[in-house]
N, C-alpha and C positions, 0 to 999 in steps of 0.2 A: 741579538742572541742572549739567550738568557742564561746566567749561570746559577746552579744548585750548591751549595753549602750549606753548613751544619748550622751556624747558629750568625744572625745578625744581631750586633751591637746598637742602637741607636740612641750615641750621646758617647762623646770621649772626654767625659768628669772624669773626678777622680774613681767612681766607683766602676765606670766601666772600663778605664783603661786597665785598673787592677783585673777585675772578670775579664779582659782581653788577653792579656800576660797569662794568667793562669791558664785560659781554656789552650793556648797555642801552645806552653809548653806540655800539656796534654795531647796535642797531635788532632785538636780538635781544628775541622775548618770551618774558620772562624772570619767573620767582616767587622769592623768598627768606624762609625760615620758620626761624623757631625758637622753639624748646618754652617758651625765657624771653623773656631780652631781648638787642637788640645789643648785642655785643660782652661779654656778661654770664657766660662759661667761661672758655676757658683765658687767652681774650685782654685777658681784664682780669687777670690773674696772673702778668704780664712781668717783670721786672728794669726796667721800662720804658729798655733800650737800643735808641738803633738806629746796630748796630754791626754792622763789618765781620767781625765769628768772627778771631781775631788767632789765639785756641786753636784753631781751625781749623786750621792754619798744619802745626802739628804732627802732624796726623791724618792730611796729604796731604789733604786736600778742598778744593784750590786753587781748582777751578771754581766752591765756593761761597762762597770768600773772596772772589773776582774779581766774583763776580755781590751779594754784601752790601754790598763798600764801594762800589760803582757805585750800585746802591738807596738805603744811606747819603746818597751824595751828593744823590740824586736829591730826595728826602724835607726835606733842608735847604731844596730849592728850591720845593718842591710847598705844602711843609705848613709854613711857617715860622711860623707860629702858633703851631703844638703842638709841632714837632721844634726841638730848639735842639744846637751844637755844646755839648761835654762834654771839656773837657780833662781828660787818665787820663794817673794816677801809678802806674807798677807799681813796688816794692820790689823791692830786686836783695840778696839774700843771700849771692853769691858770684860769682868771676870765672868758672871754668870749670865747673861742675857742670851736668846736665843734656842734655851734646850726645849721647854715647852712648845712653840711653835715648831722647831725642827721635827720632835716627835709626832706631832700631828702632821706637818708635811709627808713624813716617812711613812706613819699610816692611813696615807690617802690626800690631807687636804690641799687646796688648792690655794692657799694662801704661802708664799715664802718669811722664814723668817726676814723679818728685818733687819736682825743685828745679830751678829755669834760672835758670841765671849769666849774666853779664853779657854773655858773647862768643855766647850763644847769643838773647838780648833784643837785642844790638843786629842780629844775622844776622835774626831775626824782623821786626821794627820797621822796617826798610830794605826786607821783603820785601813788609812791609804798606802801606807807602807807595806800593811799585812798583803795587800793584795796585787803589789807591784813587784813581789819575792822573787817570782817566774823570770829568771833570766837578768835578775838587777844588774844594772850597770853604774848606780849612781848613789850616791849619800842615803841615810835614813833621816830622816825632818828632824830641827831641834826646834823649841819655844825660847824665844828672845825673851830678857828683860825688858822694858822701857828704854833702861839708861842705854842698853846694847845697842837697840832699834834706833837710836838719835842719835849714837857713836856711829854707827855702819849709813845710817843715812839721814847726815843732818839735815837735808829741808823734812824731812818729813812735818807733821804735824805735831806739836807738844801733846795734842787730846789723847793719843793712843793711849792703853794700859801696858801692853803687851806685844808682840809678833813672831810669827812663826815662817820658820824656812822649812823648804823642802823641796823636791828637783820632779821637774819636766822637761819638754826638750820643745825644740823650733824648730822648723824648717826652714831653710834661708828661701829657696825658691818653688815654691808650691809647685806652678806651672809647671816648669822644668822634668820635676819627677814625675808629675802626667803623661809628658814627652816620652819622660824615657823607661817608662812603664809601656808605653805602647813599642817602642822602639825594640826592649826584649822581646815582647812576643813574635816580631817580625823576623825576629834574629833567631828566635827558638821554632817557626815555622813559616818558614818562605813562602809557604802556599796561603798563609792566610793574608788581609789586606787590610790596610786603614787609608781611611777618607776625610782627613778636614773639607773642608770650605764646600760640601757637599750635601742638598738639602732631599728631603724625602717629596717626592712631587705625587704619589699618587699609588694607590692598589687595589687590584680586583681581588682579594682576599688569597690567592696564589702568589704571583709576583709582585714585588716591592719595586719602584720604578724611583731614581737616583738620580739625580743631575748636578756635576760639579765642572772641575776640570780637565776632569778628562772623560768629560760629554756627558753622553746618556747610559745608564747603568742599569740593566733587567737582573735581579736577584728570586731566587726560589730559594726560601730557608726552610730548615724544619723546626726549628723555635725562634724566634723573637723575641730581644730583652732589649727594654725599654729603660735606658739609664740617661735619660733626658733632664733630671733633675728636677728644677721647677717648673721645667715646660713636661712633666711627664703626662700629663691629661691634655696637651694642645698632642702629641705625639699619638695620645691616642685615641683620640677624637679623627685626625689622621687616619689612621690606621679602621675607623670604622666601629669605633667600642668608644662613647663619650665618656667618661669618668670623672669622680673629683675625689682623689686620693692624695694630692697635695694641699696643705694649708700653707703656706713658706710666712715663713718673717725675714726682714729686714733687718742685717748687719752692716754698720758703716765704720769707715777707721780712717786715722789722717796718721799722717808720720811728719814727722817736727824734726825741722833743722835746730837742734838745741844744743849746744856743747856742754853746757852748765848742768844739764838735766841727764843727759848719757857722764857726766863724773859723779853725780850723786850716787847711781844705778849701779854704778860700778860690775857691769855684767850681769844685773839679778833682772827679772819682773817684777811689779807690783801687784799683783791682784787685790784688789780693794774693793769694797760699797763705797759708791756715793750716795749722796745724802738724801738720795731717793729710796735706796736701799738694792739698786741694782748694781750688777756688779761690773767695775773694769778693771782696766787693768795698762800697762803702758811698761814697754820693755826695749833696752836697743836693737838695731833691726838694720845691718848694713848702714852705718855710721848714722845710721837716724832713731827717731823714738818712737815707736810705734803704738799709736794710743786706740783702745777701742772698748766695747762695742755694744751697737747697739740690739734693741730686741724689740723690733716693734711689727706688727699685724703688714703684710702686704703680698703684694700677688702679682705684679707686672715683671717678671724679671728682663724684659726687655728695655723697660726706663726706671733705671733703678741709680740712683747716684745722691752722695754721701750729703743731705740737705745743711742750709744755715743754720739749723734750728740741733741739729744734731755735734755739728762745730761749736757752739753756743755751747752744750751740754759738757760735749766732752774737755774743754778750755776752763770751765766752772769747777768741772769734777779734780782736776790737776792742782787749779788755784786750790781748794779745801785743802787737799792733801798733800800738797807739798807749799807751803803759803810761802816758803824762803826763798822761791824761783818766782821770778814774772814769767807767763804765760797769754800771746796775745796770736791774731790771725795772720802776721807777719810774717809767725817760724813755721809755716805750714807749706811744705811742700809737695806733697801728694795725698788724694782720697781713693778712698776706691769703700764699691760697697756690693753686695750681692743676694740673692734671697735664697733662705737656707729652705731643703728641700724637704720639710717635715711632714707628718702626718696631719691627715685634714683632721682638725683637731676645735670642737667646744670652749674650751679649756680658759679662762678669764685674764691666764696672765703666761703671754707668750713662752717665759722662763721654764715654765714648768712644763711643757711640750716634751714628749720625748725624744733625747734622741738616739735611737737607738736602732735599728735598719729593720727590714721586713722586705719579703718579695713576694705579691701575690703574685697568684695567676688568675690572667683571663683563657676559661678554654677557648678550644676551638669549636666551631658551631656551621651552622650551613654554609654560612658565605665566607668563609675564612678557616683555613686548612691548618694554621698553623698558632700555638696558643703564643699568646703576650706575658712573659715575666717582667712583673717591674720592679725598680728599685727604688724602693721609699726609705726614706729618711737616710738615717748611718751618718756619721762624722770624719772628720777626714782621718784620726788615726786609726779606725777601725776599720779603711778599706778592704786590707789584705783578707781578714777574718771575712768579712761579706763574702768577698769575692770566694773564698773558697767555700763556703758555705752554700753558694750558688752554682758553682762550678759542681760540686760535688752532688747536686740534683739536676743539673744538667748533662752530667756524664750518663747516670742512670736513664733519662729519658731517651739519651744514642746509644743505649746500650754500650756503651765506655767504661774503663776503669781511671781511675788516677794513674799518672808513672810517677810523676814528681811535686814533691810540696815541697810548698812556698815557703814556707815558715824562717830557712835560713837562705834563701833565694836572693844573693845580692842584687840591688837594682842600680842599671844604669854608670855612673863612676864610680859606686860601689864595689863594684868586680873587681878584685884582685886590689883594695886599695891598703895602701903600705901601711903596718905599723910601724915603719919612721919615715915621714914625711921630709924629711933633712936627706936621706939616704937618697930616696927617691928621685928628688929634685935633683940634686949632684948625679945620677946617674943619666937623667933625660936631659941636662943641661948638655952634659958632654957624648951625647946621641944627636943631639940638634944642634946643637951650638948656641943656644940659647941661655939668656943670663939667668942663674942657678935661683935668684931670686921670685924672676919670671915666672919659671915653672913652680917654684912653691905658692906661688900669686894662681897659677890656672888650676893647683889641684886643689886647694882650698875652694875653686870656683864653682870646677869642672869635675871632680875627682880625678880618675886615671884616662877618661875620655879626655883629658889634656893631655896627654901623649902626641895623639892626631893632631891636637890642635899647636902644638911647640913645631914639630915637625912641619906644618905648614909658616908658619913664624918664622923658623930661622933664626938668626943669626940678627936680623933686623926688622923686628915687628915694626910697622908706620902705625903709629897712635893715632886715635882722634883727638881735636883740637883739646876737647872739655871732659873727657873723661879717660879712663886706664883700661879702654878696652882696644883692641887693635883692629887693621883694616882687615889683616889675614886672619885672624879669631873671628870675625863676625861670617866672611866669606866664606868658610869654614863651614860654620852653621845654617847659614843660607843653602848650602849644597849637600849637604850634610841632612839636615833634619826639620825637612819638608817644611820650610818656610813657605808661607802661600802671597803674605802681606807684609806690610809695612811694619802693621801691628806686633805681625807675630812674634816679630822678632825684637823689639824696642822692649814690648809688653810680658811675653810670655819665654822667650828662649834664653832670654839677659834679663838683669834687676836694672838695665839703664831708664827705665822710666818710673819704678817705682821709688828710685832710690831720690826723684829728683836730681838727677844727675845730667841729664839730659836735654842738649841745649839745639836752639834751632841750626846752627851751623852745622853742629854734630848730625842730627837730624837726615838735615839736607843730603849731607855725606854720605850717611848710610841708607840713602833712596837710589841717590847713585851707586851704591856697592848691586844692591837689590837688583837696581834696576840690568846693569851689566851681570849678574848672575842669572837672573829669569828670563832674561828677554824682554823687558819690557820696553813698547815704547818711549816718547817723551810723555804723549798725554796720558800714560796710565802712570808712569814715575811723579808727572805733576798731582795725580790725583790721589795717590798713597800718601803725598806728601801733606798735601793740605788737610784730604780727610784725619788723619791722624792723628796731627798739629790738634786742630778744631776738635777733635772728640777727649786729646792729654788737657786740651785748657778748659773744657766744658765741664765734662764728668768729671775729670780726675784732678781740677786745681793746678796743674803743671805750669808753672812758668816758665818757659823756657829763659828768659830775658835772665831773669836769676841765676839761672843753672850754669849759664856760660863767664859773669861774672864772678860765681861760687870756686 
């Protein structure tokens, strides 16, 4: 049987789960599918910032500096669960170097500067203030001395002249807020539907034919948006229209068991040039240091993982800059890498790509009734803005109005979350019987969606052997919030794998939670378990052996 709706999603990144939330609390009906899980491509392979593009500054892409620290802002207030402020230390090498080169970046060339001095960071820093005004929630930048820069962080390097502070914000759990971006719109329209683990099999330019788990799926849409990310041209090559509208490059990160290097940092980021003249950057990241990234040419997002040559790089770039720390492949406990979904782009030097979003359309034509929007490019703190931007020519095309904008639209444990977290906790402690501590531990996690999760808890949470998450927390979310895999949940619902934290006993554990909550056989529980294993110590460096000693 085949059903008719308003608009198919196809890809749940971050930009379509934001275009999903919005069109649903619109009253639009709405599907969103993807061939894995939420938020499980490029959008779990972030830097996790959510910053306003400062390097933007210099490319001329003002519009998108103007619209990121506004987003920025917005995200501090939306999502203060997950998004938290990040004070950034950039290293200043020199007084005047870099204005020349910068000015011809700005109009037009393709070449980046290699080094910006001091008179050119503080001309930036003033400019990125000016345009972060929109709803501030956080400091104005100041320019360090030297002697300051070496007092606030003695490994640094004696070379600096100078340094500049000024505030952006993090996302603790990328993934999560994809989840639960899908999760509101389900909650703001019942009628609409989201599909992980559910692939596109086939269309006679009418119906869209779907196969997941819960079978086979006939769709009739009147528009189709293509938010596939780097797979947007295999989607619609699919779909009957070959394209090449993605160029993607290759971002890789590792995060470091360092205790020495998280007291230097003392809660800031680094952003810096290495001595190549490209930029990183390395900041704490759930008791770890999360150092990145990279920017280089590539196009498989399907074998995509954080190479030796790029560990190499980024271990080199840390020795420079902070020469008073050793730095070796030891303190490495997790990679992860992804390909960013840019515009197919000439251009000689990855860097200078934009990023900046765009949706074309493909019309609709003989064979195919219904046109393709796609979603190029955009960065993750500019979701919301896309989304509504698209949403809002999507209404128009159903003949729809807006009801409600996003703009202060809390998301997910955002809703209703306390300003006093102290109060809070004492009050869900003694609603659950849970230790007061406990609950201030899930809402920092969880935001206020730890409520549910205390009240499943109890009075006596069962811990795992090797980390501070519970049997009843993960159970919770396994029933809760469409866990499909092993992955999903290790990977993308919890930070228990990215943090390194995560050990094979624990592992095993929570195959058996899975497996007792899904239904799963023994052989499909042994096979979540091994695939898993085998893909955290392949791709992602995970040692388990360490994590349960740790």
């Amino acid at each position: 049987m085949t059903q008719d709706i308003d608009v198919l999603i196809l890809g749940a990144g971050i930009n379509g789960a934001g275009l999903f939330r919005d069109l649903c609390e619109q009253g639009v009906n709405a599907v969103i599918v993807d061939k894995a899980d939420y938020g499980g491509g490029t959008s779990a392979a972030p830097s996790r910032l959510i910053h306003g593009g400062i390097k933007y500054l210099e490319t001329g892409e003002l519009r998108l500096v103007a619209q990121s620290t506004l987003e920025r802002n917005l995200l501090l207030k939306n999502a203060p669960h997950l998004v938290k402020p990040l004070p950034t230390v950039i290293p200043i090498f020199s007084w005047l170097r870099g204005i020349g080169p910068a000015l011809r970046t700005l109009m037009g060339s393709t070449t980046a500067p290699r080094s910006r001095g001091a008179v050119l960071m503080k001309a930036g820093l003033a400019m990125y203030d000016f345009y972060g005004r929109r709803h501030r929630v956080m400091p104005r930048h100041q320019l360090w001395s030297r002697a300051r820069a070496l007092r606030e962080i003695p490994p640094l390097t004696p070379r600096i002249k100078a340094a500049g502070q000024y505030y952006d914000a993090a996302v603790t759990l990328p993934e999560r807020l994809v989840w639960e971006l899908v999760a509101n719109g389900l909650r703001a329209n019942p009628a609409a539907r989201a599909l992980n683990h559910t692939a596109l099999t086939g269309t006679d330019g009418d119906v869209i034919h779907l196969t997941g788990p819960q079978g086979a799926l006939s769709l009739r849409p009147r528009i189709v948006v293509n938010a596939a990310g780097p797979w947007i041209d295999r989607v619609n090559t699919a779909l009957g229209v070959p394209t090449r509208m993605i160029g993607g490059t290759k971002g890789s990160h590792i995060l470091l068991d360092h205790p020495e290097l998280l007291a230097a940092l003392k809660g800031r980021m680094i952003y810096f040039e290495a001595d190549d003249g490209r930029i990183c950057l390395v900041f704490p990241y759930l008791d770890r240091a999360l150092v990145g990234s990279t920017d280089t040419r590539a196009d498989d997002p399907d074998d995509v993982a954080c190479d030796d040559a790029e560990v190499a790089y980024f271990l080199d770039a840390l020795r420079g800059l902070l020469p008073g720390l050793h730095f070796d492949d030891s303190q490495i406990v997790y990679a992860y890498s992804g390909i960013r979904p840019l515009p197919a782009s000439d251009a000689a030097n990855p860097g200078l790509i934009s990023r900046d979003h765009s949706a074309p359309e493909i019309a609709p034509d003989a064979n195919r009734r219904w046109p393709i929007i796609a979603l190029v490019g955009g960065k993750w703190t500019t979701f919301r803005g896309f989304a509504e931007e698209v949403a809002d020519d999507l209404l128009t095309r159903l003949n729809a109005s807006r009801r409600i904008a996003t703009d202060r639209l809390p998301i997910g444990g955002g809703r209703d979350y306390p300003a006093d977290a102290g109060a809070w906790s004492d009050d869900a402690a003694r609603r659950t019987l849970a230790a007061p501590a406990r609950a201030r531990h899930l809402l920092a996690r969880y935001g206020t969606t730890a409520a549910a999760i205390l009240a499943a808890e109890g009075a006596a949470p069962i811990m795992l052997a090797d980390s501070d998450h519970s049997e009843q927390e993960l159970g919770w979310i396994i029933r809760n919030e469409q866990v499909g895999t092993l992955a999903d949940l290790v990977m993308r619902r919890t930070a228990l794998a990215v943090t390194g934290h995560l050990s094979a006993r624990d592992l095993a554990r929570i195959a058996d939670l899975c497996a007792a909550a899904l239904d799963w056989d023994a052989a499909r529980r042994d096979r979540e378990l091994r695939e898993t294993q085998a893909m955290l110590l392949t791709r992602h460096r995970l040692r388990m052996d360490q994590a349960a000693s740790a």
